[in-house]
N, CA, C and O of each residue as an XYZ file, in Angstrom:
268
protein
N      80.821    106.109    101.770
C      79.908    105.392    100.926
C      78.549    105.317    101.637
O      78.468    104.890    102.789
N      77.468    105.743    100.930
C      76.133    105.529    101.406
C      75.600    104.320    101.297
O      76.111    103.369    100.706
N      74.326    104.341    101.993
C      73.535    103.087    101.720
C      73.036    103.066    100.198
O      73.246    102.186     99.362
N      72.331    104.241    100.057
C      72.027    104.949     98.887
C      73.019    104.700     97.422
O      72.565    104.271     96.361
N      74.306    105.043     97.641
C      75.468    103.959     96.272
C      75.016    103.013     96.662
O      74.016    102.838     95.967
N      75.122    101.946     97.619
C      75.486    100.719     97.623
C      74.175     99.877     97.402
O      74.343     98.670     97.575
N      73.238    100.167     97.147
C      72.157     99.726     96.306
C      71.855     99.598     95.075
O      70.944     98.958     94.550
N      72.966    100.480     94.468
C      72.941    100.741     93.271
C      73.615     99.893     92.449
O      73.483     99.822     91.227
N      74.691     98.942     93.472
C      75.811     98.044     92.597
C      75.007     96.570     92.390
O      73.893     96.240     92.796
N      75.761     95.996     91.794
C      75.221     94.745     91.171
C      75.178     94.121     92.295
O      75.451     94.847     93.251
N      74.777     92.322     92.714
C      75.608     91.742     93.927
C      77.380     91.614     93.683
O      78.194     91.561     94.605
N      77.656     91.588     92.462
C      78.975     91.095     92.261
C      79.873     91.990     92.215
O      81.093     91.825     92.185
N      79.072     93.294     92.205
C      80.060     94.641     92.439
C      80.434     94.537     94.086
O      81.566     94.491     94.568
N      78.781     94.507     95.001
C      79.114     94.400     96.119
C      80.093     93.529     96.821
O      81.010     93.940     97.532
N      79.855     92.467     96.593
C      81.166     91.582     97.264
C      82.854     91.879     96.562
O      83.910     91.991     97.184
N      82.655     91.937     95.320
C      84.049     92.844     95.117
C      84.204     94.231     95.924
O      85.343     94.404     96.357
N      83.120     95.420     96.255
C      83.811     96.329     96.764
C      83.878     95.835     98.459
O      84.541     96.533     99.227
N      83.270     94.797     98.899
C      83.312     94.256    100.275
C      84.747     93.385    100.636
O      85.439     93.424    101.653
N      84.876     92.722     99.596
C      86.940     92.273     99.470
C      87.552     93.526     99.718
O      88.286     93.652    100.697
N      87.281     94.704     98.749
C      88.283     95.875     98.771
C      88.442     96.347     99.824
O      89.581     96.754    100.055
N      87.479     96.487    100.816
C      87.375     97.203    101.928
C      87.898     96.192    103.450
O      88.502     96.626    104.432
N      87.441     94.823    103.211
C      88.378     94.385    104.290
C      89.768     94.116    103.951
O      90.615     93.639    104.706
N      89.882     94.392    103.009
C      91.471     94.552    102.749
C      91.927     95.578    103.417
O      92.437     95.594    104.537
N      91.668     96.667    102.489
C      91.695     98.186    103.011
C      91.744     98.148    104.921
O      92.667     98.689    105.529
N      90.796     97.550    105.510
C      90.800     97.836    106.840
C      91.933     96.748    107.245
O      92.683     97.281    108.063
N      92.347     95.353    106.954
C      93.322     95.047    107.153
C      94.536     95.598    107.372
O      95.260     95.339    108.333
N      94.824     96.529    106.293
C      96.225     97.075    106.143
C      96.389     98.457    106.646
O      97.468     99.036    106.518
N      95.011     99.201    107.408
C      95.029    100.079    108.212
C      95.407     99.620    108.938
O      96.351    100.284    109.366
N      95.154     97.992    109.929
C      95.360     97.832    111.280
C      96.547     97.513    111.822
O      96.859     97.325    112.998
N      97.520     97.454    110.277
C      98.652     96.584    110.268
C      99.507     97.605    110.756
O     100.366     97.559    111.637
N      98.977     98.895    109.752
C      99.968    100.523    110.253
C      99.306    100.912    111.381
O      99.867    102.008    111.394
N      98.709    100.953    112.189
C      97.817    101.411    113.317
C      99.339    100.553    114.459
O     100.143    101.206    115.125
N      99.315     99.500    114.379
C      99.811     98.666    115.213
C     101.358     99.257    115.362
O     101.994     99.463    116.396
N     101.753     99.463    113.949
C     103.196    100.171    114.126
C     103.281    101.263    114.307
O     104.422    101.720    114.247
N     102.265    102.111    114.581
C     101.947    103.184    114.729
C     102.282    104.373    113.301
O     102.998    105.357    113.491
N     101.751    104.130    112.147
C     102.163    104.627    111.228
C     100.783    105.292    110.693
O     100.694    105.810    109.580
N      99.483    105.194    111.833
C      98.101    105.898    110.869
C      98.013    107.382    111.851
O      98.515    107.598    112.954
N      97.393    108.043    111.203
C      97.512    109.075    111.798
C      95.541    109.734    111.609
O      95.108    110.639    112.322
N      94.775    109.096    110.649
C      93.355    109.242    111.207
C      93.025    107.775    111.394
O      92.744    106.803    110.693
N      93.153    108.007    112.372
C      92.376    106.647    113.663
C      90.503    106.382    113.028
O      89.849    105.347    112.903
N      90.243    107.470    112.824
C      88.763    107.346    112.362
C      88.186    106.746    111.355
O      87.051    106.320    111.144
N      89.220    106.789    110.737
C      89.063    105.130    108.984
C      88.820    103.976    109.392
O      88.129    103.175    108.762
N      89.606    103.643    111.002
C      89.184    102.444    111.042
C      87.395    102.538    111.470
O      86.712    101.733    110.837
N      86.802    103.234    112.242
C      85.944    103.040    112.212
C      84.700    103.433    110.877
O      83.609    102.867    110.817
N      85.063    104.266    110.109
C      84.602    104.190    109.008
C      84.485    103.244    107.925
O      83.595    103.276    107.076
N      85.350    102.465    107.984
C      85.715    100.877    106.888
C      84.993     99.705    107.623
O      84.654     98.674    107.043
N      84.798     99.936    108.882
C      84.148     99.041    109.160
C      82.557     99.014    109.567
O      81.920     98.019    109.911
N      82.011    100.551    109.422
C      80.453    100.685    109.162
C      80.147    100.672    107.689
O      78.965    100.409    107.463
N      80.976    100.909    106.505
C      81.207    100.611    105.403
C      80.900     98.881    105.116
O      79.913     98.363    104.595
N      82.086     98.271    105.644
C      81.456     96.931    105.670
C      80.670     96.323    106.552
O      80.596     95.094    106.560
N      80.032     97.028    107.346
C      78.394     96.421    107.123
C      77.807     96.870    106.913
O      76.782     96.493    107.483
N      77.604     97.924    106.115
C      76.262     98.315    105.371
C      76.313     97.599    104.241
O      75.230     97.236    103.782
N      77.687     97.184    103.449
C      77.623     95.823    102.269
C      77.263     95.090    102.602
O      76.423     94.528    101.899
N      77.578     94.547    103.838
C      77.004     92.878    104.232
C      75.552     93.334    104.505
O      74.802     92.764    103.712
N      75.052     93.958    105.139
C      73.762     94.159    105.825
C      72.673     94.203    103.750
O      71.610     93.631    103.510
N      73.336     94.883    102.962
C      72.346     95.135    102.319
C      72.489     94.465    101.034
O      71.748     94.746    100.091
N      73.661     93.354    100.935
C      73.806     91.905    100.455
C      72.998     91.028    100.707
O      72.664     90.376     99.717
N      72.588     90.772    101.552
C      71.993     89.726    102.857
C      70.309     90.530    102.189
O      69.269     89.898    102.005
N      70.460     91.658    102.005
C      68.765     91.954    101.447
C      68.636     91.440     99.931
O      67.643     90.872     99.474
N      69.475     91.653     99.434
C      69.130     91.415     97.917
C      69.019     90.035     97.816
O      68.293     89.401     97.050
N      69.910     89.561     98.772
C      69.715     87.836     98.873
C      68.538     87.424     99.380
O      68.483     86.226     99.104
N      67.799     87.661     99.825
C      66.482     87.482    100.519
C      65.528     88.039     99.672
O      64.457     87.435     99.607
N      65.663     89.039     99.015
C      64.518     89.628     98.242
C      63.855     88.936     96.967
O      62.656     88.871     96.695
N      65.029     88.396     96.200
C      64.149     87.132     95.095
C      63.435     86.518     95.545
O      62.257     86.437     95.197
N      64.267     85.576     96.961
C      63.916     84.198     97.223
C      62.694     84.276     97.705
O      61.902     83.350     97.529
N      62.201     85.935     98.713
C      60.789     85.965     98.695
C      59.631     86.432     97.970
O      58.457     86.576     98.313
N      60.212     86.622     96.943
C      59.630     86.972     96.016
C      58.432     85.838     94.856
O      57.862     86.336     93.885
């Protein structure tokens, strides 16, 4: 996911696809632990994923108010 989509969603898309994804990385870490993942690299992908939602949440939230 780009920065580029994720500008494009509503705020209420964003925090719904920002639930989806710490879920998602939750239940990677759960199989990671039992040793059941086999690309190790999702986890770090789900979690530059969620912060580029938070990071560009945190803008739209700021951008009215200075407006």
């Amino acid at each position: 996911m780009t920065s580029k989509e994720i500008r494009e969603f509503s705020p209420t898309e964003i925090t719904t696809k920002l639930r989806e994804t710490r879920e998602q990385l939750l239940q990677l870490r759960l199989r990671k632990q039992t040793g059941q993942v086999e690309k190790t690299d999702q986890l770090r992908t789900l979690r530059k994923d969620i912060a580029r939602l938070e990071t560009i949440q945190n803008e739209k939230k700021r951008t009215p108010a200075a407006a």
